[in-house]
C-alpha positions in Angstrom: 10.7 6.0 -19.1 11.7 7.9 -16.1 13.9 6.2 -13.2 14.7 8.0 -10.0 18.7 8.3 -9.2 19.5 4.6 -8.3 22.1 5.8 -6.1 19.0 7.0 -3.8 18.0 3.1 -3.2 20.4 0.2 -2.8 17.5 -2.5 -1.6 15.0 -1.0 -4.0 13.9 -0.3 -7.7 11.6 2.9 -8.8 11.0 3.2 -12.1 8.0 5.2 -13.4 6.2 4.4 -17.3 4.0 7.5 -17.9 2.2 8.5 -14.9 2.6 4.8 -13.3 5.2 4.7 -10.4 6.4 1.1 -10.2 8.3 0.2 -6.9 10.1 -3.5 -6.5 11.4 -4.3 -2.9 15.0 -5.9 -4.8 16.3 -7.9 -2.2 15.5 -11.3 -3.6 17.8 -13.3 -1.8 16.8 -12.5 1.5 13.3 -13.1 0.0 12.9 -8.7 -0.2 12.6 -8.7 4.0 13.4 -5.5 6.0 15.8 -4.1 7.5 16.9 -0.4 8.8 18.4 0.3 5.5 15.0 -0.9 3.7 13.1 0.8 6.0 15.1 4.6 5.4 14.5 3.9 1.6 10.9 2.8 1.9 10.5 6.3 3.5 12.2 8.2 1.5 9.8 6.8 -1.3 7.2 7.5 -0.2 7.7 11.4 0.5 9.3 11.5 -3.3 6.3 9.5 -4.6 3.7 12.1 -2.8 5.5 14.9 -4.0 5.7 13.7 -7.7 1.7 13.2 -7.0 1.2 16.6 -5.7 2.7 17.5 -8.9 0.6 15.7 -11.2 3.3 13.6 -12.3 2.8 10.0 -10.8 -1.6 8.9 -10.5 -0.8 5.2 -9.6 1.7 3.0 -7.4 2.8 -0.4 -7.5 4.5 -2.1 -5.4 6.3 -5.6 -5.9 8.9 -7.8 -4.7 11.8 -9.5 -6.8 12.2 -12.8 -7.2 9.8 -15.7 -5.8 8.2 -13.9 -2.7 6.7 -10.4 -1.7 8.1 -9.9 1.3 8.9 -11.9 4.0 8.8 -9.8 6.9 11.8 -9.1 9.2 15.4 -9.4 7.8 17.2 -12.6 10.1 20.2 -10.6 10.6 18.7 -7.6 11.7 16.3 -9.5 14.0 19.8 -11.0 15.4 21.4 -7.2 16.3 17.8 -5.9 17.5 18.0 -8.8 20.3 21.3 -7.0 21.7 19.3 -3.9 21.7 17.9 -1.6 24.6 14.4 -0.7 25.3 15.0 2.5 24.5 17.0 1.5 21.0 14.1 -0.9 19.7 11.9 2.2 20.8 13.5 4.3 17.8 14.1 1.3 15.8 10.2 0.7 15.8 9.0 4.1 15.7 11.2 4.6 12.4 8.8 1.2 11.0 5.8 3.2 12.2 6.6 6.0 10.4 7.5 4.4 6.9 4.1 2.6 6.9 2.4 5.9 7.8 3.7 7.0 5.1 3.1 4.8 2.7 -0.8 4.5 4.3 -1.1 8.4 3.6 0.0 8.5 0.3 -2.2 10.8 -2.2 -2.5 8.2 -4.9 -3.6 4.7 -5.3 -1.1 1.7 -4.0 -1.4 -1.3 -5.6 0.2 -4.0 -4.3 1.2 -7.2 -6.6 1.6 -10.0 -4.2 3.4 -13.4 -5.1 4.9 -16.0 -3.2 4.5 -15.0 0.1 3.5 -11.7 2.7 4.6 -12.5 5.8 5.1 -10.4 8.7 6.0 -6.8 8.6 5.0 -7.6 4.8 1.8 -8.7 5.2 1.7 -4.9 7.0 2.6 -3.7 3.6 -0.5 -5.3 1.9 -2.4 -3.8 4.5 -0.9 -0.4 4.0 -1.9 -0.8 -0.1 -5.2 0.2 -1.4 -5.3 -2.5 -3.5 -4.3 -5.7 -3.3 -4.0 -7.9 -6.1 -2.2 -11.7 -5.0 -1.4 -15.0 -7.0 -3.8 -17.9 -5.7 -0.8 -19.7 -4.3 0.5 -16.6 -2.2 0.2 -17.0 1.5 -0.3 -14.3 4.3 0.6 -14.6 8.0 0.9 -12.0 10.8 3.6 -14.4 12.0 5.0 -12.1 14.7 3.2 -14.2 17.8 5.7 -17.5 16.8 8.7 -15.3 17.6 7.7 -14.4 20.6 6.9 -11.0 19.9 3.8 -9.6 18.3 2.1 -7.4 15.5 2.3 -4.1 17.1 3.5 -1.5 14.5 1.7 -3.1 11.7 -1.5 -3.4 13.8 -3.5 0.6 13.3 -3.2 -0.6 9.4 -3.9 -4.4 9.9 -7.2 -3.7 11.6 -8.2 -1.4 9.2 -8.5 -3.7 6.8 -9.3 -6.8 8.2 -11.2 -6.1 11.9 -10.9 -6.8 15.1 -12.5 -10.7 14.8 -10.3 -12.2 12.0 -7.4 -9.9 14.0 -8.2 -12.2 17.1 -8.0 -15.5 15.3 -4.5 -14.3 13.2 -2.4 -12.1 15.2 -3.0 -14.9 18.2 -1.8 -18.2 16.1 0.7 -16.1 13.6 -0.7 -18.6 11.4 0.1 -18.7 7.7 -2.9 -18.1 5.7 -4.5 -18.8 2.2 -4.9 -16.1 -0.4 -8.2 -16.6 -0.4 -8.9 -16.2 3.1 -6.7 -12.8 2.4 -9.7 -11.7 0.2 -11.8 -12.9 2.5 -11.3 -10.8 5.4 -10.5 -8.1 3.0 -6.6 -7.9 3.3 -6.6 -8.7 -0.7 -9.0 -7.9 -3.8 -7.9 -9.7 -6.3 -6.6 -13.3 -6.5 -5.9 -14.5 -9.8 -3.5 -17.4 -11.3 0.0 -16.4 -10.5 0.7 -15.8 -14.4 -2.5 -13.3 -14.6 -1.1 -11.3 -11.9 0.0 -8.4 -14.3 -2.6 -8.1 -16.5 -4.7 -8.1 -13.2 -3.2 -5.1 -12.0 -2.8 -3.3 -15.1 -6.9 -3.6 -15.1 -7.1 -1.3 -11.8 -4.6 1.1 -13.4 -6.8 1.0 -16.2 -9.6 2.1 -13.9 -8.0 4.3 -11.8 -6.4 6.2 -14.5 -10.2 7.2 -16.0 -10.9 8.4 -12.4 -10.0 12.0 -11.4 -7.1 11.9 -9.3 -7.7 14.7 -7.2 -10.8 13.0 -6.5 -9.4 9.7 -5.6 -7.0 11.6 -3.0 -9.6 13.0 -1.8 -11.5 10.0 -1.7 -8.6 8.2 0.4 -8.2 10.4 2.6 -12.0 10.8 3.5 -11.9 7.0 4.6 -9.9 7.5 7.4 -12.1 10.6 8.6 -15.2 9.1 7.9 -14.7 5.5 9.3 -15.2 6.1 13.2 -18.1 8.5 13.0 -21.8 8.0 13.1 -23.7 9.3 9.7 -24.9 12.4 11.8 -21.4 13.4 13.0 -20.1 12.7 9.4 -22.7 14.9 7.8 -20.9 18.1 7.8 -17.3 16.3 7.0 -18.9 15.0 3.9 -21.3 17.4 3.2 -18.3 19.5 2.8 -16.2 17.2 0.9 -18.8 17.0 -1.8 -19.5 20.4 -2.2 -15.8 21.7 -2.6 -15.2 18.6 -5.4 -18.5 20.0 -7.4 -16.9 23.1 -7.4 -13.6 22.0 -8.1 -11.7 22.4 -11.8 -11.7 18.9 -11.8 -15.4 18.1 -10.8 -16.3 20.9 -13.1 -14.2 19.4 -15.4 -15.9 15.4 -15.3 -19.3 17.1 -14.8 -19.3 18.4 -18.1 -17.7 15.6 -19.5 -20.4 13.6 -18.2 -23.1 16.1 -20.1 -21.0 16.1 -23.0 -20.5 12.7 -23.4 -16.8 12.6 -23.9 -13.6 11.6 -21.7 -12.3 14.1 -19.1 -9.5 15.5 -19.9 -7.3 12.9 -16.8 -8.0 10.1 -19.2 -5.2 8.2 -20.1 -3.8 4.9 -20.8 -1.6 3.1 -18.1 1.3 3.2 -20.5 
């Protein structure tokens, strides 16, 4: 069982089990919200996680939060000193929150979120930013910013992405708190399973993903984004492309054959 340095992260745990990176937001008794220290360390996971990937070394994330909730959003005494701050410093202060869910968004691999309790906020932003989401049946959601007086701004590019521009109307207006269910609903969660079924529930998607070629789900991700605002005719040549390279790939080569042979590719493996 490998661990990153835990000097590296005060407000977080990494730990990986095989080729399973699992990441806990460890800040429990301010119910895991962020802060600029969370923020810097949320970063520098992410470029450590994508180069482990690029390596081969980590296929699946997962990301959690200790104790009885997710992530509540916005640290209250950081939201005190950013009141005392200039345009200009909440400028850098948000643009440093842009870039950590960037990178997280553009990570190589699967994300899998494992939401309990509650996502609120700037961690409802962190759901979106997964590619799965798997949430207990009691968890609630809310882009609450609107009931601050402020608004969803940095979270929104990844927001809308997963839930459009209609439910975005109804939620990011009220910053009402929302139902689990309505999360899978509008397609901000997957999965919503009894609260004591939420680990076996996510160790079924990294069951799945781990029989899936992880080149191919990379490329797969990042297609998404490329495809998503085009018509079919100006996608043609993008995907066209993107088909023909993974067919001639090692590793389409690779589950091609496996396929003909009828026998696992050789990225098979168990989660742990």
């Amino acid at each position: 069982m490998d661990q990153l340095d835990p000097a590296i992260y005060q407000n977080l745990i990494d730990e990986r089990r095989g080729t399973v990176q699992y990441l806990l937001l460890n800040r429990p008794d301010v119910r895991n919200a962020f802060n600029e220290h969370v923020i810097a360390e949320l970063t520098a996971w992410a470029a450590a996680t994508g180069e482990a990937a690029a390596r081969g070394d980590v296929r699946v994330a997962v990301m959690a939060g200790a104790g009885k909730m997710f992530c509540a959003g916005a640290d209250i005494a950081w939201m005190s000193k950013t009141v005392a701050y200039t345009e200009e410093e909440n400028l850098r202060d948000a643009a440093a929150m842009s870039r950590m869910f960037a990178a997280i968004d553009a990570l190589p691999l699967p994300v899998i979120g494992r939401i309990q309790g509650a996502a609120l906020g700037g961690g409802a932003g962190l759901a979106a930013v997964c590619d799965i989401v798997v949430a207990a049946e009691d968890a609630v959601f809310g882009f609450t910013e609107t009931k601050l007086g402020i608004l969803p701004a940095v979270i929104s590019p990844f927001a809308l992405a997963k839930i459009g521009r209609s439910a975005a109307r109804e939620l990011f207006l009220t910053g009402a708190r929302f139902s689990a269910a309505r999360a899978k609903e509008i397609g901000l969660a997957h999965a919503v399973v009894p609260a004591g079924e939420l680990d076996a529930a996510v160790d079924r998607y990294i069951g799945e993903l781990l029989t899936a070629g992880p080149q191919a789900i990379a490329a797969a991700k990042a297609l998404i984004p490329d495809v998503w605002p085009r018509t079919a005719g100006d996608a043609a040549a993008i995907t066209s492309a993107a088909i023909a390279t993974r067919r001639v790939s090692p590793e389409g080569q690779e589950g091609l054959r496996a396929f003909l042979e009828k026998r696992p590719p050789r990225w098979t493996a168990k989660p742990r």
